[in-house]
NUTOR-449163 format. One record per atom (N, C-alpha, C): residue in one letter; atom name; x, y, z. Coordinates in pm, 1 decimal. Each point is the difference from the previous one (the first is absolute). Example, Ala and Ser with C-alpha at 12.3 -4.5 7.8 and 13.67 -1.06 7.14 Angstrom:
BEGIN
   type   atom          X          Y          Z
      a      N     1319.0     -569.0      780.0
      a     CA      -89.0      119.0        0.0
      a      C       90.0      120.0        0.0
      s      N      -35.0      105.0      -72.0
      s     CA       82.0      119.0        6.0
      s      C      -77.0      109.0       73.0
END
This chain:
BEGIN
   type   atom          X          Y          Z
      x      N     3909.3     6985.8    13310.6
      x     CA       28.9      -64.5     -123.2
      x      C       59.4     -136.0       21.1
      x      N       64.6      -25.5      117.9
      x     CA       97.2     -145.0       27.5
      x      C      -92.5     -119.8       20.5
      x      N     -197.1       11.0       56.4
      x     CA      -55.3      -57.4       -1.4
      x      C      -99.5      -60.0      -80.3
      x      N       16.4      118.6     -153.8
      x     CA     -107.2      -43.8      -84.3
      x      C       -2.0     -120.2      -60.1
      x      N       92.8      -14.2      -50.0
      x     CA       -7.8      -91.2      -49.0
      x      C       93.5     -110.8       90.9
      x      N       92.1     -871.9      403.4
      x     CA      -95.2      -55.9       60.1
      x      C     -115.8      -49.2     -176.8
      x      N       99.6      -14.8     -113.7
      x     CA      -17.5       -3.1      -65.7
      x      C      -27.6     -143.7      -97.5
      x      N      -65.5      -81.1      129.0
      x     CA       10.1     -133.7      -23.2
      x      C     -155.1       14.1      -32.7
      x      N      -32.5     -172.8     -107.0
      x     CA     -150.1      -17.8       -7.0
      x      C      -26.9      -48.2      139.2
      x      N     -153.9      -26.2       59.1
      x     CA      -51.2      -66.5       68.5
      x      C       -9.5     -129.2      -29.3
      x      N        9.4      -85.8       87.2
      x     CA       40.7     -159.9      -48.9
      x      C     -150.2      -48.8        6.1
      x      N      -57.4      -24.6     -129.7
      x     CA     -110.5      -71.0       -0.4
      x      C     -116.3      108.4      -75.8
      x      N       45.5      134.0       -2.7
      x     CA     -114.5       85.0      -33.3
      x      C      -20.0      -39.6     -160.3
      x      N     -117.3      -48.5        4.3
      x     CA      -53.7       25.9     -153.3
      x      C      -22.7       70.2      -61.4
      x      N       62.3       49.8     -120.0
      x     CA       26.8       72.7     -109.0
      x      C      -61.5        0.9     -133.2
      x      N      -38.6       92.0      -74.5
      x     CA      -28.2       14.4     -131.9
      x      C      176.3      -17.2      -51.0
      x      N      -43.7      -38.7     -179.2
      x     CA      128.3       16.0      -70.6
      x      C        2.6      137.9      -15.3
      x      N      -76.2       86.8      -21.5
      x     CA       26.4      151.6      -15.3
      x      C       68.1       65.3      157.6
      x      N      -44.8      -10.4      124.6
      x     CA       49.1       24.1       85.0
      x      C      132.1      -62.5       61.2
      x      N       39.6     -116.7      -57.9
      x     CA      103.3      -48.1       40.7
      x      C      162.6        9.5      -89.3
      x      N      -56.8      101.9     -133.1
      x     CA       70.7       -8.4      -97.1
      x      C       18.4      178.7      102.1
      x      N      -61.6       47.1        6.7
      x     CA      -41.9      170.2       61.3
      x      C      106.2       -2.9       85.9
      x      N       -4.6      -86.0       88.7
      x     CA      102.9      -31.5      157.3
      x      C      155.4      -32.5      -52.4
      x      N      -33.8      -49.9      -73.4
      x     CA      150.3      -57.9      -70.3
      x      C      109.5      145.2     -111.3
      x      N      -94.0      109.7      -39.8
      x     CA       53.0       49.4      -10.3
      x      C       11.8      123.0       93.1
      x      N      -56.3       45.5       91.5
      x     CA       29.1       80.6       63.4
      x      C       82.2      -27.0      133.8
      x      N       26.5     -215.5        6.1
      x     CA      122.8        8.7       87.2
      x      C      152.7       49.6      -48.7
      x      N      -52.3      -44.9     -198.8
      x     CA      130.4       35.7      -29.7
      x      C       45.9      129.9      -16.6
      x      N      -96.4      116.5       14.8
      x     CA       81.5       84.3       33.3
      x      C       41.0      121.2      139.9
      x      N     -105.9     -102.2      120.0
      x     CA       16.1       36.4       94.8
      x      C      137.4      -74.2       27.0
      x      N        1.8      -54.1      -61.4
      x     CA      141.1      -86.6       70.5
      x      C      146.7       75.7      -80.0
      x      N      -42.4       21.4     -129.0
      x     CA      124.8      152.0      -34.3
      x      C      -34.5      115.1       58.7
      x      N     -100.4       44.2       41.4
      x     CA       26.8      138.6      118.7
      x      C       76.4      -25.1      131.9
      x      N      -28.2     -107.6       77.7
      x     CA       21.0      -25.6      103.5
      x      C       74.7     -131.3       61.4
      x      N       31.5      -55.4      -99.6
      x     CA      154.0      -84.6      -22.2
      x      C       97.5        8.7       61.1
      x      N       95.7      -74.6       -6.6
      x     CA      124.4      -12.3      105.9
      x      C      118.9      108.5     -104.3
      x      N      -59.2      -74.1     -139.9
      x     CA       64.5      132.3      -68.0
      x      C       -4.9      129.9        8.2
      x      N     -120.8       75.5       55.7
      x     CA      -10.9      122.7       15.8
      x      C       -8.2       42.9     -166.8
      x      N      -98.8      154.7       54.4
      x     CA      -32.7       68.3     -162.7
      x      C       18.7      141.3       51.0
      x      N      -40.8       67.3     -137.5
      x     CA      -37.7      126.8       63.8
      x      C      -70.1       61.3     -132.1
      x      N      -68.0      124.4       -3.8
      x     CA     -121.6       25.8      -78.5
      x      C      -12.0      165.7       73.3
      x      N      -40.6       86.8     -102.9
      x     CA      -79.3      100.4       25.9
      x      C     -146.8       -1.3      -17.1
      x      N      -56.9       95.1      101.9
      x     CA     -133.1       -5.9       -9.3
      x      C      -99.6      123.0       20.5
      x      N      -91.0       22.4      -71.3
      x     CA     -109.4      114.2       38.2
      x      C      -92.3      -21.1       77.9
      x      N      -76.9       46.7      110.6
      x     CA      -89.2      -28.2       68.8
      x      C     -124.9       81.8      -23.5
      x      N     -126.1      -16.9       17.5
      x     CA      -70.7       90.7       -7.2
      x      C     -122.1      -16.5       81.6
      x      N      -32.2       12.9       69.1
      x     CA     -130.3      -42.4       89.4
      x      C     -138.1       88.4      -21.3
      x      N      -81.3      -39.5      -67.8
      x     CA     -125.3       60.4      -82.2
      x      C       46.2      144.1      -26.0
      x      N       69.1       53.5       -6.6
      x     CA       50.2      141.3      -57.7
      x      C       67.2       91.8      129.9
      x      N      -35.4      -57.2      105.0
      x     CA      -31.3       48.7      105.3
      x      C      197.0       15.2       96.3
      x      N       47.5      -65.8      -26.3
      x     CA      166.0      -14.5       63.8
      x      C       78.7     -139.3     -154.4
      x      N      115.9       78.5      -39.4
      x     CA       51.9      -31.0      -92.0
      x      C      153.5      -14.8       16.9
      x      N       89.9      -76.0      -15.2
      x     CA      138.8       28.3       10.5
      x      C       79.3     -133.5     -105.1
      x      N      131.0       49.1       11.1
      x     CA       49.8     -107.1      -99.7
      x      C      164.4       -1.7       56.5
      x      N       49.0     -146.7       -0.8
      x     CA      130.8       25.5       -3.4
      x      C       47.8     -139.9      -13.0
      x      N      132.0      -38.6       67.3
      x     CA       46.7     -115.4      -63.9
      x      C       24.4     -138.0      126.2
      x      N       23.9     -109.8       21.6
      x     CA      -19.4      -73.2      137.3
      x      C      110.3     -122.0      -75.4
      x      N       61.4      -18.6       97.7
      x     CA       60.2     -137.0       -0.5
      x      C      -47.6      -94.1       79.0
      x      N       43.0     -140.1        9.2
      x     CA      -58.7     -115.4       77.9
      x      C       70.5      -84.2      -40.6
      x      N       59.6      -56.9       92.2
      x     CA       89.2     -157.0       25.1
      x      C      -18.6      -73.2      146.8
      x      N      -75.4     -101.2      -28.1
      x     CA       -7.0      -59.1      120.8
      x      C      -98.0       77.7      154.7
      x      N       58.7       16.6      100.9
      x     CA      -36.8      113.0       64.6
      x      C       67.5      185.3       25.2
      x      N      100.2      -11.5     -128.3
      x     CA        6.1      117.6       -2.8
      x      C      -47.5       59.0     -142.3
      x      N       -4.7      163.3       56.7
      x     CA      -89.4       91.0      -73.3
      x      C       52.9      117.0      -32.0
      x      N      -51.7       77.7      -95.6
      x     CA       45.8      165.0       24.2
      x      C      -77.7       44.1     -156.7
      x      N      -25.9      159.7       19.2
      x     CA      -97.2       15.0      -50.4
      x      C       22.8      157.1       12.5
      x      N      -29.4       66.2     -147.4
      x     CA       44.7      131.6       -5.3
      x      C      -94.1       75.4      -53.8
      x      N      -99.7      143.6       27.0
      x     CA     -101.5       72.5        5.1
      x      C       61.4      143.3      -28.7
      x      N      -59.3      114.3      -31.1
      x     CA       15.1      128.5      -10.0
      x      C        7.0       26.3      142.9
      x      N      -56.0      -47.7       56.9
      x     CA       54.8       73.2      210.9
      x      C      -14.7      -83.7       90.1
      x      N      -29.4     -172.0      -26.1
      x     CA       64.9      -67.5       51.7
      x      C       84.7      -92.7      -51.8
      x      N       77.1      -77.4       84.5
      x     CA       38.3     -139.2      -38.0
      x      C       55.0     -102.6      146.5
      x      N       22.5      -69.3      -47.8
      x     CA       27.7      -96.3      120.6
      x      C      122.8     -129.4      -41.4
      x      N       58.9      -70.6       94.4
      x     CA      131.0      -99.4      -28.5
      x      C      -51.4     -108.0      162.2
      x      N      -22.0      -95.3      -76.8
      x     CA       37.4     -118.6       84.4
      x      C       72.1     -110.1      -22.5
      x      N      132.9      -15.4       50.0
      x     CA       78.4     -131.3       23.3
      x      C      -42.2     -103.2       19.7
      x      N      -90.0      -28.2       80.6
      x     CA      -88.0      -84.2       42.3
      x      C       29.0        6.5      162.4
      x      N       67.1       84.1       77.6
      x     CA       39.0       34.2      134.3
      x      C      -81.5       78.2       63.3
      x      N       11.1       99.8     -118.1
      x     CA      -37.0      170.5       54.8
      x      C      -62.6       52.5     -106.5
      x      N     -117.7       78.1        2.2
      x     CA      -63.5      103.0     -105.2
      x      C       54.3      101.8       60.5
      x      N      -29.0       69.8     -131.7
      x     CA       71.4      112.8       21.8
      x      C     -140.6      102.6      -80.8
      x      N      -57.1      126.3       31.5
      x     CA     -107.8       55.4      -94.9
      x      C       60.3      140.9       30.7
      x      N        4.5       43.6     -123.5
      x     CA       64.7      125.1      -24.4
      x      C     -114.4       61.9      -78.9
      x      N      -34.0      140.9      101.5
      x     CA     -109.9       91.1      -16.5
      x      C       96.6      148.6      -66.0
      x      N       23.8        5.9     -121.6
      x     CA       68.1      149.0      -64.4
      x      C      -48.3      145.4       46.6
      x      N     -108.7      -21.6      -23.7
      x     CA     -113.5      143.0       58.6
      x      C       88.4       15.4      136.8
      x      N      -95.7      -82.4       82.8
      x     CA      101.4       15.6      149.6
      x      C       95.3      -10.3       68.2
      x      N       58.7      -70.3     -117.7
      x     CA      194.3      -12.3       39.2
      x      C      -29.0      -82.8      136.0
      x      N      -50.3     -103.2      -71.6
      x     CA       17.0     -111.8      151.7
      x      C       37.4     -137.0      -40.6
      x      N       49.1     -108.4       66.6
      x     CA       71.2     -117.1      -20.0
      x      C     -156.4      -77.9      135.2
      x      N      -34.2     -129.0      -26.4
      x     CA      -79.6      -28.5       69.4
      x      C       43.6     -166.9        1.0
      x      N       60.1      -18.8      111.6
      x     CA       69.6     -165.4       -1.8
      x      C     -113.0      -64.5       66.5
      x      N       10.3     -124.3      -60.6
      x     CA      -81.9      -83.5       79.2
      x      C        5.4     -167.4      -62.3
      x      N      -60.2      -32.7       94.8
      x     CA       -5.6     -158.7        3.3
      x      C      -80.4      -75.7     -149.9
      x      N      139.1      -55.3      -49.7
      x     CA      -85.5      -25.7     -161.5
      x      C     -146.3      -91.7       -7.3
      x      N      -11.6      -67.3      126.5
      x     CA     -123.1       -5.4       13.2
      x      C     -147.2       27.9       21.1
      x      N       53.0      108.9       50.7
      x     CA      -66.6       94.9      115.1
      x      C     -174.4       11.4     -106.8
      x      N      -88.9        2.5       74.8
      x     CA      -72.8       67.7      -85.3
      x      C      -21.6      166.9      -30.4
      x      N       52.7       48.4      107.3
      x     CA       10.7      165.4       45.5
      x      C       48.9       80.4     -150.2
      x      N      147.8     -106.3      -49.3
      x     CA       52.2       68.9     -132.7
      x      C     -117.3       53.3      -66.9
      x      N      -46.2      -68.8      -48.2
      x     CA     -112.4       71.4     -119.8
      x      C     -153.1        2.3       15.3
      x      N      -74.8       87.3       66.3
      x     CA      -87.9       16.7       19.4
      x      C     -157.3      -87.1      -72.2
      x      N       48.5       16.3     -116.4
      x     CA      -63.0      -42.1     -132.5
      x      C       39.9     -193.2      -14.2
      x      N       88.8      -25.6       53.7
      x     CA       39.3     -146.5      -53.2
      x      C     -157.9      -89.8       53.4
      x      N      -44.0       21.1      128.8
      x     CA     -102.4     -117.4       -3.3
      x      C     -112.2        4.8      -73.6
      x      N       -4.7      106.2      -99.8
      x     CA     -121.2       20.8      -68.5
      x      C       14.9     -100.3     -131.8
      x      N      122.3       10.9       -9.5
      x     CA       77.1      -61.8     -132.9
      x      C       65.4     -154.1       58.1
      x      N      -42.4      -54.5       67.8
      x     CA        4.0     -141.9       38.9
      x      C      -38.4      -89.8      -56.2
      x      N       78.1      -86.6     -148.6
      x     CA      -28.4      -66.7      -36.1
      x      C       11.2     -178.9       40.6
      x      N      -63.8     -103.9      -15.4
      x     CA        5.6     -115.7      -29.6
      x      C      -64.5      -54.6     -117.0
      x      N      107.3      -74.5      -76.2
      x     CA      -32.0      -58.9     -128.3
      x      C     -139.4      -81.8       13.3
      x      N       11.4     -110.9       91.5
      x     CA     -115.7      -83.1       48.7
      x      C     -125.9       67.6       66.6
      x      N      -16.6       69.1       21.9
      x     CA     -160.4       76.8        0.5
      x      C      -54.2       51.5      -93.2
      x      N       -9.6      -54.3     -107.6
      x     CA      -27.4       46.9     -175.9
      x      C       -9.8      -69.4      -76.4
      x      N      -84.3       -1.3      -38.9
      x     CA      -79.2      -74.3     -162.9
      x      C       96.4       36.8      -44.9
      x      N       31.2      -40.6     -145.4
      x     CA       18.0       66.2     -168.4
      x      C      -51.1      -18.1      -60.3
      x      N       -2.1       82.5     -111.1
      x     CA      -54.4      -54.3     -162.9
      x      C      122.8       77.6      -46.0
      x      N        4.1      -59.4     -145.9
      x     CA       81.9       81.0     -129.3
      x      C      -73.4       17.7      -93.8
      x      N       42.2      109.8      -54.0
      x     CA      -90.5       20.6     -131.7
      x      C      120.0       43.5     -117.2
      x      N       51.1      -61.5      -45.6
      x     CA       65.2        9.2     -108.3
      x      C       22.4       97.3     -116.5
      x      N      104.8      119.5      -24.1
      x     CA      -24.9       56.6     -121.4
      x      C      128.5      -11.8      -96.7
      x      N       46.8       90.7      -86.8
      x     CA       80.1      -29.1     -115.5
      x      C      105.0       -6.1       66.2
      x      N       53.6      124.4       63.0
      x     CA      135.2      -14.3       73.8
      x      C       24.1       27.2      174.7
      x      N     -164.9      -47.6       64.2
      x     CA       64.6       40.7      135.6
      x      C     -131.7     -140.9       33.7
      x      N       27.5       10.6      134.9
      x     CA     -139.6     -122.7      102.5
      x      C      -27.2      142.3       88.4
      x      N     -150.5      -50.1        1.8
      x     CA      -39.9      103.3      109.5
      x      C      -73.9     -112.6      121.9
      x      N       60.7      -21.3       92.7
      x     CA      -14.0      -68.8      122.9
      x      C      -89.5       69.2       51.7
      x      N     -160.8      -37.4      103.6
      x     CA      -96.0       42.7       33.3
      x      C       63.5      -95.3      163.7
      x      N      -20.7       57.8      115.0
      x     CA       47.6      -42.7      139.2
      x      C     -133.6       70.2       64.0
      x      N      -84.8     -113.7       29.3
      x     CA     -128.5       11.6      122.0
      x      C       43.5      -53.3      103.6
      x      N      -47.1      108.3      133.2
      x     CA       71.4      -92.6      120.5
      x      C     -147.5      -93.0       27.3
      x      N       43.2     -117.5       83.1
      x     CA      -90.0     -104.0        2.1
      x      C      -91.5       71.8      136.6
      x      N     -124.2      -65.1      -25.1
      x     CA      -43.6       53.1      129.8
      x      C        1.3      -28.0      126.6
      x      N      -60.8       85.9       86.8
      x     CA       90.6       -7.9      152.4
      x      C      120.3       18.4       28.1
      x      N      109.3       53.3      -99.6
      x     CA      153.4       52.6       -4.7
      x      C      -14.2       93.9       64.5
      x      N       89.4       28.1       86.3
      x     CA        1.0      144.3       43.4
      x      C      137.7       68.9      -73.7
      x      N      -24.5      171.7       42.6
      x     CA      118.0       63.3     -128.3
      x      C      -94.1       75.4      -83.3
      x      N       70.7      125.1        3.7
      x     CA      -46.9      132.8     -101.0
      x      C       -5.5      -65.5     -108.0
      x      N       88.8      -41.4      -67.2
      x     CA        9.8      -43.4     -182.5
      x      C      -92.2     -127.3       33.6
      x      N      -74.0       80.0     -140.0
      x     CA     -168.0      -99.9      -25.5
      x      C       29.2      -29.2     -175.9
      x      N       62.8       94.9      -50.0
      x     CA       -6.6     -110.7     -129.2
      x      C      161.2       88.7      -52.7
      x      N        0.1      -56.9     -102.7
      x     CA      161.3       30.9      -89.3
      x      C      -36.4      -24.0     -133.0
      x      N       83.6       58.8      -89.9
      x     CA        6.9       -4.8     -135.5
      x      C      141.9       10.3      -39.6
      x      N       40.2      -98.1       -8.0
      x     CA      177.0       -1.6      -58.6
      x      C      -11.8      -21.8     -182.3
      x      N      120.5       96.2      -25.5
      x     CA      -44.9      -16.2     -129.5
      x      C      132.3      -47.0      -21.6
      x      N       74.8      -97.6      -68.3
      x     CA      152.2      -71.4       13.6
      x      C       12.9      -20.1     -122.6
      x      N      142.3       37.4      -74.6
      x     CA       65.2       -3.3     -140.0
      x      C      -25.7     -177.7      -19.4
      x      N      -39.5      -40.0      -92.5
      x     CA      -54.7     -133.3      -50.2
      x      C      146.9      -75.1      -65.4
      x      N       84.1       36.5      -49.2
      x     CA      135.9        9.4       -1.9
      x      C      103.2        2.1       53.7
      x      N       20.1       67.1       97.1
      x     CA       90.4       -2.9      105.5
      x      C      -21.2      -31.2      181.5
      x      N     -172.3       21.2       -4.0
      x     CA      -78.5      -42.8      121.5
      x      C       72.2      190.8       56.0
      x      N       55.3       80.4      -36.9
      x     CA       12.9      139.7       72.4
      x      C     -134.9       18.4       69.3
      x      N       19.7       52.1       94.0
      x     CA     -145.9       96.8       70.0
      x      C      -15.4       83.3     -109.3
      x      N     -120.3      107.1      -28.2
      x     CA      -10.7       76.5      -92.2
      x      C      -71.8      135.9      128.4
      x      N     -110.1      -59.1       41.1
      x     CA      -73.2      104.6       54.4
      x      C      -86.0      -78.7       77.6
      x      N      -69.7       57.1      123.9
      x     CA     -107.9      -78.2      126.5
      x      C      -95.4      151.8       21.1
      x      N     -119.3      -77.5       31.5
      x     CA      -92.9       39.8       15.9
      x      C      -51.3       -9.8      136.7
      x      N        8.7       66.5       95.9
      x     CA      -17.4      -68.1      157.6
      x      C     -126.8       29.1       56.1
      x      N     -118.7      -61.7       62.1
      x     CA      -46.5       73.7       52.0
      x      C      -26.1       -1.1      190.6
      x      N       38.7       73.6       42.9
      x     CA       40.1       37.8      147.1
      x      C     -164.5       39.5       45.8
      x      N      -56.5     -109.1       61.5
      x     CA     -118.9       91.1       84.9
      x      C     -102.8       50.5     -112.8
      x      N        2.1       95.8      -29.2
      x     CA     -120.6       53.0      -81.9
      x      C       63.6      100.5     -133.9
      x      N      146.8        7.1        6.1
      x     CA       77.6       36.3      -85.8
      x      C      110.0      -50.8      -84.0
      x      N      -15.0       37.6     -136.3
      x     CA       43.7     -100.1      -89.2
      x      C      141.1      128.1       -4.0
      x      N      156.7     -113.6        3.0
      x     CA      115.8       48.4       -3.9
      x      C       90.9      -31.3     -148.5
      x      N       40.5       70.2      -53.1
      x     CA       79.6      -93.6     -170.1
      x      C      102.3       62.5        9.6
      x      N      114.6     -104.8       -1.7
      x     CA      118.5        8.1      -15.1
      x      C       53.1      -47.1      -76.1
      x      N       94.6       95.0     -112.0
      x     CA       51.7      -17.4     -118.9
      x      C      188.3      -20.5        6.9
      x      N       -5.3     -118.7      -31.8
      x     CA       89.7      -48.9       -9.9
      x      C      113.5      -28.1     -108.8
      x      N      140.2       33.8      -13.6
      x     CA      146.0       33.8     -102.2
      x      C       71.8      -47.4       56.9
      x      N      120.8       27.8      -81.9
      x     CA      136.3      -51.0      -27.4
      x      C      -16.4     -112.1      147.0
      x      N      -68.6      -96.7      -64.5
      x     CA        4.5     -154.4      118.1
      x      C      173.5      -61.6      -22.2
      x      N       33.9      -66.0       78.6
      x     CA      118.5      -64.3      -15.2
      x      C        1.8      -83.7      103.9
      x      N      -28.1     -124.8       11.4
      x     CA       45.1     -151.7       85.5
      x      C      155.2      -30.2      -29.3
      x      N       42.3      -18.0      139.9
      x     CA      104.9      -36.4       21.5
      x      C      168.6      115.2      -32.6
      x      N       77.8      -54.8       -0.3
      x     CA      123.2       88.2        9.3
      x      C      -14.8      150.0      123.0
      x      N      -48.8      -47.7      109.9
      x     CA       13.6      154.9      100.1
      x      C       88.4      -33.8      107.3
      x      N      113.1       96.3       -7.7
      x     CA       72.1      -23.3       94.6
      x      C       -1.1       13.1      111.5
      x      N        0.0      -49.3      129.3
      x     CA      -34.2       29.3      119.4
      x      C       31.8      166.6       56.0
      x      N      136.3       36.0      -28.1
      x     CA       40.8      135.1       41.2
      x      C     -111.5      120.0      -56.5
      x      N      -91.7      -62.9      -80.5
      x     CA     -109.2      107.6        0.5
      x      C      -92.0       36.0      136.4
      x      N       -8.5     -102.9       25.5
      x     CA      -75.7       -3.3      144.4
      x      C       97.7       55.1      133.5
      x      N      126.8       66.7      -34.2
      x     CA       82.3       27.6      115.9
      x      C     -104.2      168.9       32.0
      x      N      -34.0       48.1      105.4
      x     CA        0.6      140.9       34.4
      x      C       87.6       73.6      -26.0
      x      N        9.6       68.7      -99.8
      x     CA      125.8      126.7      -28.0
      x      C        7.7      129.2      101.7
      x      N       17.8      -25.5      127.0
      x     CA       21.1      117.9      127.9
      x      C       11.4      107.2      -82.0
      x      N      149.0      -30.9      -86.2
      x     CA       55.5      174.9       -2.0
      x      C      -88.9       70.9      -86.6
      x      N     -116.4      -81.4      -81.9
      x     CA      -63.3      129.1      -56.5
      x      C      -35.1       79.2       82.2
      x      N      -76.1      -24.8      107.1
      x     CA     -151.2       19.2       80.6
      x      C       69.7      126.1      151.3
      x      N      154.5      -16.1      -26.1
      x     CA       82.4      112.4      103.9
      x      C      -87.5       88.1        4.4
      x      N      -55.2       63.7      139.3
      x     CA      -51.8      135.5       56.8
      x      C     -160.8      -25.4       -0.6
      x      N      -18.5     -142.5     -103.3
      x     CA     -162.6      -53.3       98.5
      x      C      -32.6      -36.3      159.5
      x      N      -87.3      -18.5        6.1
      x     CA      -42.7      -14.1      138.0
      x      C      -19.2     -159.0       15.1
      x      N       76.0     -110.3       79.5
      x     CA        1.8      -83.8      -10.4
      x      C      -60.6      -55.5      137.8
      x      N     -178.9      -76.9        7.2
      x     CA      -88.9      -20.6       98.4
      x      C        6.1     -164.1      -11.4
      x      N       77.8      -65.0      121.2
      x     CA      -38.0     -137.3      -48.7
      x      C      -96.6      -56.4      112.1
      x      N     -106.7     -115.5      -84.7
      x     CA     -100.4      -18.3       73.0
      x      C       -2.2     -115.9        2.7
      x      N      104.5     -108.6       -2.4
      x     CA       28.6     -159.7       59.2
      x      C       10.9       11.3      105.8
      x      N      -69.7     -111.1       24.2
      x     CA      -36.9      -36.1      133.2
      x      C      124.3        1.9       81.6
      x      N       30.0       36.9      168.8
      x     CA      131.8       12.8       87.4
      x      C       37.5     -183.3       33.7
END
């Protein structure tokens, strides 16, 4: 989820007014998800019917944390931390690492490998994102649908490879997150199994 959604134009690329009006709003609200202010938002996932989950994620800067029915995870921006409930395990690792999340390079976004269009309705924009060709990267197209009013995310449409992913998106909120959300709370997680896999 930390990758779905380098956010500069290309200097010189020629633009439609419909595509450049498209870019302009989906920096503005990539830039309230992923802001210095930090947000946070609940969300549903659903991947063609097939694997489904929902829960809630913070984001400030390079830290993260993010809460599921049997997982969740906390990064400071030092250390991840992925907490597996089922298995009562703690899984540390390098907040860079790609190892953390199995799933993150599938979900590798860049703003600049993508067309837009907008298509305008009463109370939301629905942003259309084609990746340009010769891009490399699973995500081949997007459908952001963004509150026309407040620029909120509303809901995305992803499609990964040959499967289309929609994630439904609530209670959005830019800005006001306090860092101590992102602290690892040890003493819940007492009598897990704690495997750390940063590098020696």
């Amino acid at each position: 989820m930390t990758t779905l959604l380098s956010v500069s134009l290309s200097a010189g690329a020629a633009m439609s007014a419909n595509e450049a009006q498209a870019r302009r709003i989906f920096d503005k609200t990539y830039s309230m998800v992923f802001g210095p202010q930090g947000c946070s938002l609940r969300y549903s996932v659903n991947i063609v019917g097939l694997y489904k989950t929902a829960g809630t994620i913070w984001y400030k800067g390079k830290k993260q944390k993010f809460v599921e029915s049997r997982y969740a995870s906390w990064s400071d921006g030092r250390d991840f931390y992925r907490v597996d409930t089922k298995k009562r395990t703690v899984e540390i690792h390098n907040p860079n690492s790609p190892k953390k999340d199995k799933y993150a390079s599938k979900f590798a976004f860049h703003a600049d490998n993508y067309r837009y269009r907008v298509k305008p309705h009463k109370h939301y924009y629905e942003i259309t994102l084609d990746a340009k060709e010769g891009v490399s990267g699973y995500i081949k197209h997007v459908k952001a649908f963004i509150d026309s009013r407040t620029y909120a995310p509303m809901s995305l449409k992803i499609k990964v490879a040959f499967f289309w992913t929609t994630v439904k998106i609530s209670h959005f909120q830019s800005g006001g997150i306090s860092d101590a959300i992102f602290n690892f709370p040890r003493q819940q997680f007492a009598g897990y199994e704690f495997v750390d896999k940063r590098p020696d």
